[in-house]
N, C-alpha and C positions, 0 to 999 in steps of 0.2 A: 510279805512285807512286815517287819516289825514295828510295834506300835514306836519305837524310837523315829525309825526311818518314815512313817509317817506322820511322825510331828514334825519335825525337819523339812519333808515337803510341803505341807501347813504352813510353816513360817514362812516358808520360801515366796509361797504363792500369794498369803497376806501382805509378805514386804512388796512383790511388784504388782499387787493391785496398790497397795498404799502411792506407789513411785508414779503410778501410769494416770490414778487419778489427779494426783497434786500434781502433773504436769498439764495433766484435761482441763484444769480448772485453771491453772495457773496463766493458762495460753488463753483460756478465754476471757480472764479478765484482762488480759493485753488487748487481746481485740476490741474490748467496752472499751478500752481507755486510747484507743488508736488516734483519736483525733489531738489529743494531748504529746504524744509521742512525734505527730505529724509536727505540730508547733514546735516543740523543741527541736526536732531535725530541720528546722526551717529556720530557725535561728542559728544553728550551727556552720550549714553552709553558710550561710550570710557573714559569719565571723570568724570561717578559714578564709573563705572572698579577701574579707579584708583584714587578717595576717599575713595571706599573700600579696595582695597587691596594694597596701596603703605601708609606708614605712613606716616601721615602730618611734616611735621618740625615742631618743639615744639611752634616758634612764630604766625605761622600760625590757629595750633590747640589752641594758649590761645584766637587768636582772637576767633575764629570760636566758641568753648564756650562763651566766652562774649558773644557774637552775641546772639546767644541761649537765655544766665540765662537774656539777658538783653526783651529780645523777650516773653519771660515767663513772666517776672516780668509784663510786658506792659500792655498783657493781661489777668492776673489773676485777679481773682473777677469779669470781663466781665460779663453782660448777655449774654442770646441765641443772642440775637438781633445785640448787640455791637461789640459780636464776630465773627457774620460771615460776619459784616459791614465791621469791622476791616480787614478782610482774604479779603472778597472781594477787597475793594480799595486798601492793598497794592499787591494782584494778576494785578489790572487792571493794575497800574504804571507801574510794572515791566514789565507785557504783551505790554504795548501802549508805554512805552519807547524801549522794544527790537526791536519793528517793527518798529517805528519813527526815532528811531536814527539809524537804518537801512542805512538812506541816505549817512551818514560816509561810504562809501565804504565794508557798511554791517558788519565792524570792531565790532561797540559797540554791534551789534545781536549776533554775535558769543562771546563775553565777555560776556554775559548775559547767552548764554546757557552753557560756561564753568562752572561761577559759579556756576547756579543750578545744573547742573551735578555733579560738584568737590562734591557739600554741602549737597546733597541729598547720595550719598557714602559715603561720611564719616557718616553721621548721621545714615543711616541706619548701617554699621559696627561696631558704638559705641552701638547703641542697640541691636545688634544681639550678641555681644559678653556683653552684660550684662543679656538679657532677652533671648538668644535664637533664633535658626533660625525661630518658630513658631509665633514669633511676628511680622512677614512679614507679614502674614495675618491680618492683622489690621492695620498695616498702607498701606495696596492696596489700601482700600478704599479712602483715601486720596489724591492722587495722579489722580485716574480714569480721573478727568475731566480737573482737573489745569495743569497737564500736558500734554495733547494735546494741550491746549489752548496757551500755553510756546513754542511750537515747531511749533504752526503753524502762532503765529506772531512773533516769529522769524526767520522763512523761508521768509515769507513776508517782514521783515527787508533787509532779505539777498540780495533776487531778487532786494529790492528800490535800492539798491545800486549798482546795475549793471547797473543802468541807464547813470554811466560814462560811459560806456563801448562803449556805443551806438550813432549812426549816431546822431539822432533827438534826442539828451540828455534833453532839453528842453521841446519838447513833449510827451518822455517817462516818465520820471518824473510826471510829471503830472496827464500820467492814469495812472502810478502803486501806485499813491499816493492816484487816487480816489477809484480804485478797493479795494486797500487796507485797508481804512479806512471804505469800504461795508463790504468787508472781517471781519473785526473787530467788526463794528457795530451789524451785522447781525448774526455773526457764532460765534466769540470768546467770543465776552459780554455776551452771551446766556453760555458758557459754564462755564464762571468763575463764575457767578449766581451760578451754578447747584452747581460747586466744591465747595464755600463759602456757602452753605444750605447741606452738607452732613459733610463737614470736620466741620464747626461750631458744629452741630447736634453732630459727634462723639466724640468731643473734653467735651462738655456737661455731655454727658452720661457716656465717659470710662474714659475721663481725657486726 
């Protein structure tokens, strides 16, 4: 073997110890912060609950269409490519802002997980009561990955912001900001990938 060809293997084997650790670590500070993650998934259902079953106020709901027909218009004609670009970065924004602005006393994380909970109940009740309860089954797939992803940096949002709360505010800050950002690197961008390559994919194929 050439000294080239074993540098090459060197690197190879440095980048997936680097990949395997920052995912080692990354997962485990998901699991310190699970009880945080629990709260905002608990909040979440609780505010699809009631996008599906309490009616919007009329100004609410012309928003919330706009938002839509303007969301449609955005991405129609898309390719495969554009579109699951498109899903992906605006997943990443909302995911890396619910965690970052975290720091807010965890305020703007939980703002983040209301909306998608209110928006994802209503939407699913708009379509169940046009198409059927059976069309639940088609949009699961959608959801599988982008939604974990949404609850576990915004559980991480939640925890950065208890950093007031705390003796050494200053040095807590700091590691839950580095864990966090492993957390994200490592765990969440790996999953929003997956959700922006199946929801792209099914958006393609069924519409």
């Amino acid at each position: 073997m050439t000294m080239a060809s074993k540098k090459i293997k060197t690197l190879k084997k440095g980048k997936e110890n680097f990949l395997k650790q920052g995912f080692k670590e990354g997962l485990q500070y998901l699991r310190e912060s699970k009880t945080f993650v629990y709260a905002v998934s608990i909040v979440f259902v609780l505010f699809i609950l009631i996008g599906y079953f309490v009616p919007a106020p009329e100004l609410i709901e012309k928003k919330i269409l706009k938002f839509i027909e303007e969301l449609i218009k955005t991405t129609e004609g898309m390719s495969w490519i554009e579109l699951t670009g498109f899903i992906f970065f605006n997943n990443l924004q909302s995911s890396f802002f619910g965690m970052a602005l975290g720091i807010i006393l965890g305020i703007f994380s939980v703002i983040v997980i209301l909306a998608n909970g209110y928006l994802l109940g209503f939407v699913v009740s708009k379509t169940v009561s046009t198409e059927g309860i059976l069309v639940l089954w088609r949009l699961l797939p959608h959801g599988i990955f982008e939604i974990p992803a949404i609850l576990l940096s915004t559980g991480l949002g939640l925890k950065l912001g208890t950093f007031i709360f705390k003796k050494n505010k200053i040095q807590l800050l700091k590691e839950f900001s580095q864990k966090s950002l492993k957390a994200f690197l490592f765990v969440i961008i790996p999953l929003l990938v997956i959700a922006a390559l199946i929801e792209g994919t099914l958006i393609i194929l069924f519409g």
